[in-house]
C-alpha positions, 0 to 999 in steps of 0.5 A: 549814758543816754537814753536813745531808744525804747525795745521790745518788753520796755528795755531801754537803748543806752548810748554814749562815746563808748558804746551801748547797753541795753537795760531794764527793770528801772523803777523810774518812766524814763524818757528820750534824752534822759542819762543814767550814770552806772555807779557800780555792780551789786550782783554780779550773777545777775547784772544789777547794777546801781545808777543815778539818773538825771531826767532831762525833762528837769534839765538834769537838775537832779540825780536820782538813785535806781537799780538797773539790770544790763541786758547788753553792753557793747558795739553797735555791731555786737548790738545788731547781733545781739537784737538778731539773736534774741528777736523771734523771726 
């Protein structure tokens, strides 16, 4: 998935052809056009989940491996609901 966007309390918008996922709680600066590859669960109560991650500013030369929580996974319209649900108004 892509990096797309940045969110409220540094949470990062994921995007790929399948949909969306917001993360957090990486322990790399990830930047815009960045792509993290979830590899598998390893907490399933918590949503931690292990990635590899390829920085685009080393035009994806590498991978590197993190830990990530999944906030949100889903649509863009299930997205929209979700940043309405969660936003203080």
């Amino acid at each position: 998935m892509d990096v797309v966007g940045y969110l409220h309390h540094a949470d990062l918008l994921l995007e790929d052809e399948q949909g969306v996922a917001i993360i957090s709680g990486n322990h790399y600066v990830l930047s815009l056009g960045d792509k993290v590859y979830i590899q598998h669960i390893i907490d399933q109560e918590t949503k931690l989940y292990q990635v590899h991650i390829s920085f685009a500013s080393t035009e994806h030369a590498m991978l590197h491996e993190d830990e990530i929580q999944i906030k949100f996974e889903g649509c863009r319209e299930s997205l929209r609901e979700y940043i309405h649900a969660t936003t203080v108004h």
